[in-house]
C-alpha positions in Angstrom: 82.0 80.5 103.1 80.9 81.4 106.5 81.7 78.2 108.4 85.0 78.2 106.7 86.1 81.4 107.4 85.2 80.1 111.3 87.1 77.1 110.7 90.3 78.6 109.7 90.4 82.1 111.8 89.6 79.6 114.7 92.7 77.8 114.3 94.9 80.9 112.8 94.0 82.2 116.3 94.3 79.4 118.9 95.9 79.8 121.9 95.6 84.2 122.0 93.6 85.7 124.4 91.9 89.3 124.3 94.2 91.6 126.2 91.8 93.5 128.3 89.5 90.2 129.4 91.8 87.6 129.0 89.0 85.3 127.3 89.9 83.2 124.2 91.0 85.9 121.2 88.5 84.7 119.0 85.5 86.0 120.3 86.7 89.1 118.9 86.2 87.9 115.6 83.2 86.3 116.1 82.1 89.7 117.9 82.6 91.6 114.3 81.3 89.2 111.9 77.7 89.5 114.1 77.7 93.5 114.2 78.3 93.0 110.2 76.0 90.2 110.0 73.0 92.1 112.0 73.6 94.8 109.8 72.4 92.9 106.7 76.2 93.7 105.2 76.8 91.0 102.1 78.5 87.5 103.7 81.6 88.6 101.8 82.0 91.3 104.5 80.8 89.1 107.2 83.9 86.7 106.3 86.4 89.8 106.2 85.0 90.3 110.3 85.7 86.8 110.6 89.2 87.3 109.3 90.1 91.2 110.2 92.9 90.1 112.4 94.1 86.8 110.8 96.9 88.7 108.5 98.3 91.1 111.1 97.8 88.4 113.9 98.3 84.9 112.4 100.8 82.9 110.0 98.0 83.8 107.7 98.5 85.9 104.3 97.0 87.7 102.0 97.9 85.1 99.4 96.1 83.0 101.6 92.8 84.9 102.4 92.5 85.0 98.5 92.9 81.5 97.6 90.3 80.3 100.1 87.6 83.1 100.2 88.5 85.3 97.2 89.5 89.1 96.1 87.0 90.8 98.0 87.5 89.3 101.0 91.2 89.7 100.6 90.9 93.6 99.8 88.9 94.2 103.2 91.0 92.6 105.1 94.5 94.0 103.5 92.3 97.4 104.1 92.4 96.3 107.8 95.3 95.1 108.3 98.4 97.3 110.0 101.9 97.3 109.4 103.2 96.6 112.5 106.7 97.7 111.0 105.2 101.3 111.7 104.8 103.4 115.2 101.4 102.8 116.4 100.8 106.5 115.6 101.4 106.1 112.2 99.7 102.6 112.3 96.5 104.8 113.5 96.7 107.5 110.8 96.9 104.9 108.5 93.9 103.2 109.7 91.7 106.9 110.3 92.9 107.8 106.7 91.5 104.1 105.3 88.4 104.7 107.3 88.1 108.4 105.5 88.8 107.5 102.3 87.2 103.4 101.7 83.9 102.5 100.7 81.4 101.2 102.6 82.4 97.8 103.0 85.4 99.1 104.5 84.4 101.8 106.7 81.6 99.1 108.3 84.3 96.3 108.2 86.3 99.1 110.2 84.3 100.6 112.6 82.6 97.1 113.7 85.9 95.9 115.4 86.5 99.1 116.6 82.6 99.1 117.8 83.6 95.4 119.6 87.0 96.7 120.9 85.5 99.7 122.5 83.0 97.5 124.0 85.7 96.1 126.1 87.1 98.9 127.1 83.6 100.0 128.4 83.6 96.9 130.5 86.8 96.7 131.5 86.4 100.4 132.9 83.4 99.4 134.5 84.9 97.0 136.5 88.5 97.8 136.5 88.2 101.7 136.4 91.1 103.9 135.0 93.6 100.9 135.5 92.1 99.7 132.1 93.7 102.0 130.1 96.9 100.4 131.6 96.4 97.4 128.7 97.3 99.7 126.1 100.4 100.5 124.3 99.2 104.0 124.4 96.9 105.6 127.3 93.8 107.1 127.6 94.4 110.3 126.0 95.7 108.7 122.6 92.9 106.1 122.8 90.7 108.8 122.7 92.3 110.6 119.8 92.2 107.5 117.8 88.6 106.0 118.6 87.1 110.0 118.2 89.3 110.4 115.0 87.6 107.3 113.4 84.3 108.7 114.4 84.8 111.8 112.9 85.5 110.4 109.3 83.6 107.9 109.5 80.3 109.2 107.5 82.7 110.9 104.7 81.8 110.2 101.3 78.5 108.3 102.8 74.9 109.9 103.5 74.3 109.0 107.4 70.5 107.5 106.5 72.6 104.7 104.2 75.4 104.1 107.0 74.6 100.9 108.9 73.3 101.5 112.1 76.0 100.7 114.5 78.1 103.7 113.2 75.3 105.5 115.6 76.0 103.1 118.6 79.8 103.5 118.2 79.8 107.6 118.1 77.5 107.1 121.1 80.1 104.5 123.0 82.5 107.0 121.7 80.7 109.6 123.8 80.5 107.7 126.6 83.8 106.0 126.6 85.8 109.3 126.4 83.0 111.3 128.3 82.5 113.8 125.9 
């Protein structure tokens, strides 16, 4: 299911490129689905990584995601996925209020391409500075809002000691991304 999901996100995605390093999109993907897979989540979620993006992003739909890889699969990544319809406010809300509320497979499905996206904001201020936070639809003080809102629901309705362990490294990045 693995190498399929790779298959058809790859091609969903051809031809976008990250907006902060300019490298091939898909790298993002892959990015997720190995934070999931390193954190012994089933393949099912793994496969949702691989696909987080391919609704909101690609010609790709739900309908789809189901026929090829199933319900599960399909209800993580509708989880994910924003309505772009919406303000980017509301689009965030949403997405803090899914983290608050979803079960585990969501919240790790979640926070892992929020754990890769804040990666590249790390290195893009390393080497770009505050001019980073010029990629954004929203600045720096937003970002932070959304990223810190995220951390701080992130554990509800979870014990820390079952949470995967990358929910620690993205409340540190969070830290040291927003220097608080």
């Amino acid at each position: 299911m693995y190498e399929k999901a790779v298959q058809i996100a790859r091609e969903a995605h051809r031809g976008q490129k990250r907006k902060i390093t300019g490298e091939k999109y898909f790298s993002h993907p892959l990015n997720v689905a190995r934070i999931l897979r390193e954190a012994n989540m089933p393949e099912y979620v793994v496969v949702a990584g691989i696909l987080h993006d391919a609704v909101e992003d690609t010609n790709l739909t739900e309908m789809d995601i189901e026929r090829e890889f199933g319900k599960e699969v399909a209800r993580l990544v509708a989880a994910h996925t924003e309505d772009k319809s919406l303000s980017w406010e509301n689009r965030k809300s949403h997405t803090i209020q899914t983290v608050k509320t979803g079960d585990l497979d969501v919240k790790a499905l979640i926070v892992a391409d929020k754990l890769d996206n804040l990666t590249s904001i790390k290195y893009a201020l390393s080497s770009e500075g505050e001019r980073a936070w010029t990629y954004f639809k929203r600045g720096y003080k937003e970002q932070k809002w959304y990223y810190s809102s995220v951390a701080s629901v992130m554990y509800e309705g979870i014990s820390k000691d079952t949470a995967p362990l990358f929910f620690a490294q993205y409340e540190r990045l969070v830290r040291t991304v927003f220097r608080k």
